[in-house]
C-alpha positions as CSV (number, residue, x, y, z in Angstrom):
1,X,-69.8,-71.0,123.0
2,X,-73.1,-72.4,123.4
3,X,-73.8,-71.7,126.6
4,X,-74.5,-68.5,126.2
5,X,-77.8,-69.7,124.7
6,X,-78.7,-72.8,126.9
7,X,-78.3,-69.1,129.3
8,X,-80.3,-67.2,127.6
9,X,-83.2,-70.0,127.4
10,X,-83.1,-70.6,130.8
11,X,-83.5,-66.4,131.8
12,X,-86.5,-66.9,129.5
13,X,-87.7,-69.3,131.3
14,X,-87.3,-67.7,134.6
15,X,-89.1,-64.7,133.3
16,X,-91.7,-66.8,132.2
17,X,-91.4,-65.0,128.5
18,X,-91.1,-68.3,126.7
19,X,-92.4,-67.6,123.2
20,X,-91.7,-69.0,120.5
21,X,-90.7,-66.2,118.8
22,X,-88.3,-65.1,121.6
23,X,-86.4,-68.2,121.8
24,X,-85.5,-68.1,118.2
25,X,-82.6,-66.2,118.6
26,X,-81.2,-68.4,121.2
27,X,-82.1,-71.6,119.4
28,X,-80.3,-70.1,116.7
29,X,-77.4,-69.5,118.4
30,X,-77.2,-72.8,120.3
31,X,-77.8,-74.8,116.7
32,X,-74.8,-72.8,114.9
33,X,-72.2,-72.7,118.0
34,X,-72.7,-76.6,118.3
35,X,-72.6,-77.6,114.9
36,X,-69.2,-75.0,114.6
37,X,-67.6,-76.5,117.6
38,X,-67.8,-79.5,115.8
39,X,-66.6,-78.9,112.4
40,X,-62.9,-79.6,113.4
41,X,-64.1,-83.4,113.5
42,X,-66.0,-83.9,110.6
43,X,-64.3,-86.9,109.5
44,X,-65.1,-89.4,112.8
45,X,-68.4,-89.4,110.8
46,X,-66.9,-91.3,107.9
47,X,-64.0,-92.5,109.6
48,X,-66.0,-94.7,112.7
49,X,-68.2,-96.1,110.5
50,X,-65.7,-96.8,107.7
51,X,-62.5,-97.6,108.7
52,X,-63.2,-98.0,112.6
53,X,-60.7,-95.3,114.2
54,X,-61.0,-91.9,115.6
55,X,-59.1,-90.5,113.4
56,X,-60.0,-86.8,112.7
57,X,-57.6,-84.4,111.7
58,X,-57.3,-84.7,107.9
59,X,-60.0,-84.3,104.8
60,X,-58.0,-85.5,101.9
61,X,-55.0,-83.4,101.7
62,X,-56.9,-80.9,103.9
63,X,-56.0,-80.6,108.1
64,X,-59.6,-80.2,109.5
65,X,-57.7,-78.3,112.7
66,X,-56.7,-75.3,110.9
67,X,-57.7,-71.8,110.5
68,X,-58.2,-72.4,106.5
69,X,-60.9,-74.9,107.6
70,X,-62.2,-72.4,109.9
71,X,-63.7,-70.8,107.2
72,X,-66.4,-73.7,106.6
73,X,-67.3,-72.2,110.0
74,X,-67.6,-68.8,109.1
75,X,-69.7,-69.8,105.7
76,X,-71.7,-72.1,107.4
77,X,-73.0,-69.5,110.2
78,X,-73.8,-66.6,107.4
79,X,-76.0,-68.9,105.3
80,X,-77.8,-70.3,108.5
81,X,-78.1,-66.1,109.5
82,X,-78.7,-65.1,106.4
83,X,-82.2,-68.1,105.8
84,X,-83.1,-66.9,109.4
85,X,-82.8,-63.4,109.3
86,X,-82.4,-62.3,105.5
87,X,-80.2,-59.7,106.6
88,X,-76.4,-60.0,105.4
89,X,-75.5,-57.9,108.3
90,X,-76.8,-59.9,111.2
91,X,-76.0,-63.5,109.2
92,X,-72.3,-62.4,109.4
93,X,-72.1,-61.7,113.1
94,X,-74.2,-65.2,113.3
95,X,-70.7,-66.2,111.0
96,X,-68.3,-64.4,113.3
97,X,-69.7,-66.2,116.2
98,X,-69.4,-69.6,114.7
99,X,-65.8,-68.8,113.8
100,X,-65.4,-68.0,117.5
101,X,-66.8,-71.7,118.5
102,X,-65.0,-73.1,116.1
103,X,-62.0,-71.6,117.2
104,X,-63.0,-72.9,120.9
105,X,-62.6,-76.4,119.8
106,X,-59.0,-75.8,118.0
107,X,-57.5,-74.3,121.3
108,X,-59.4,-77.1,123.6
109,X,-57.7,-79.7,121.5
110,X,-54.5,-77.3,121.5
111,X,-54.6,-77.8,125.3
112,X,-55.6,-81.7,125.6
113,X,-53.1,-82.6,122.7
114,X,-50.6,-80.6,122.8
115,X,-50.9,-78.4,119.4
116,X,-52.6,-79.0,116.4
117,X,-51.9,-77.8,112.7
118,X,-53.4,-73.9,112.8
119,X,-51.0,-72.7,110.0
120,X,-51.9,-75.2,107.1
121,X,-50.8,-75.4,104.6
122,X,-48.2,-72.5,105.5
123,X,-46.9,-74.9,108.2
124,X,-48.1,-78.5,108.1
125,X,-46.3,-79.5,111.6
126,X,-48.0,-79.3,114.9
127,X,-48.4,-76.1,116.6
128,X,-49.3,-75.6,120.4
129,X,-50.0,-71.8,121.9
130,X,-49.9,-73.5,124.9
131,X,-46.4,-74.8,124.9
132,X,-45.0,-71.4,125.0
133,X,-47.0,-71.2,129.0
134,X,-45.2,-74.2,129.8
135,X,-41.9,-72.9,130.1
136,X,-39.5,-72.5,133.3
137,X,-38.4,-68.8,133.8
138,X,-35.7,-70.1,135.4
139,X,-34.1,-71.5,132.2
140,X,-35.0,-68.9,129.4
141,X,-35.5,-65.9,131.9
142,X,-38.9,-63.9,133.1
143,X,-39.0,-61.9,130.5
144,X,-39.6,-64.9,128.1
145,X,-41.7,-66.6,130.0
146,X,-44.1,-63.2,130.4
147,X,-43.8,-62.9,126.3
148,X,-44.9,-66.4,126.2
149,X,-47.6,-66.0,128.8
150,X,-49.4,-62.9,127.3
151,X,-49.1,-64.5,123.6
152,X,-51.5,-67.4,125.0
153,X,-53.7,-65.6,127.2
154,X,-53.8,-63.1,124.2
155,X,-55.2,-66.0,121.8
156,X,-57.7,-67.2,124.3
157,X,-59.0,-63.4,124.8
158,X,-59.4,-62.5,121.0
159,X,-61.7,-65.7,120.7
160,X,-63.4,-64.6,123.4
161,X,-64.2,-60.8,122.8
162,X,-65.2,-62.5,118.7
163,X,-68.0,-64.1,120.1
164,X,-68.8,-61.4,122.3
165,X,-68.7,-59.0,119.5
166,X,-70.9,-61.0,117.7
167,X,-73.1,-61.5,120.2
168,X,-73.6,-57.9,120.5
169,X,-74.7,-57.3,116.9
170,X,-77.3,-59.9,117.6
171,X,-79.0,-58.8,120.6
172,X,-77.0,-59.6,123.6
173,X,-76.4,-57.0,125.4
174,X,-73.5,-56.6,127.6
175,X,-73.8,-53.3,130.0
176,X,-72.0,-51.9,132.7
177,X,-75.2,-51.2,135.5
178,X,-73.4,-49.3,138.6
179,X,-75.3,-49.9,141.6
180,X,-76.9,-46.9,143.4
């Protein structure tokens, strides 16, 4: 998520319009996509120092890899927006795209550990989107395996067009330019 603004910094750079004021907006957007991305593991904070494990996943009674802590996100990004800006409008798409990085690191971790807990506390067990891609269409049949294929490539898009969305509203312009 934040390389859209380390991108943006460096086309400032190239077009030697580095001003303060114009690399606010990507600052911005670097500081609130990092800090998102890492909300999901809070607790290695307390937990390294403290107790001496990795251990990440829970605040309390509280699964930090869920989509009720995803929220934090979202709250987090709209009051940074709102102090920078003072415009509710622009502070939620600033919120919107630090659900979307936030949402980046649940489906990473969904991919390296094989689920995590989106549905809590609906479903406190172990979810993975990306189970459903590894199944053999031999043994359930190709039409399951193409329902279970589009579900995950259908989770990974909808993150992806909510940070572009959001990206919009705040000055990132994405345009078709047919060549003449």
């Amino acid at each position: 998520m934040s390389a859209v603004a380390v991108y943006a910094i460096f086309r400032l750079t190239s077009l030697k319009e580095l001003s303060f004021r114009r690399l606010r907006q990507p600052l911005l957007l670097l500081f609130v996509g990092s800090l998102c991305t890492l909300f999901p593991d809070i607790m290695i904070l307390y937990n390294l120092p403290v107790k001496g494990t990795l251990e990440h996943c829970w605040i309390g009674p509280i699964a930090t890899h869920s989509i009720l802590f995803s929220s934090t996100a979202i709250l987090f990004g709209t009051l940074v927006g709102y102090i920078a800006y003072r415009n509710l409008g622009k502070a939620i798409y600033l919120g919107l795209f630090g659900e979307a990085a936030f949402l980046t690191h649940l489906l990473l971790d969904d991919i390296g550990e094989g689920g995590t807990e989106y549905l809590f506390p609906l479903y406190e067990e172990k979810v993975s989107v990306f189970s459903l891609m590894d199944v053999g269409f031999q043994e359930n049949g190709i039409l399951y395996y193409m329902t279970a294929s589009l579900a995950s490539v259908f989770f990974i898009c909808s993150v992806i067009m909510m940070a572009l969305f959001a990206l919009s509203h705040l000055g990132f312009e994405f345009k078709y330019r047919p060549e003449k």
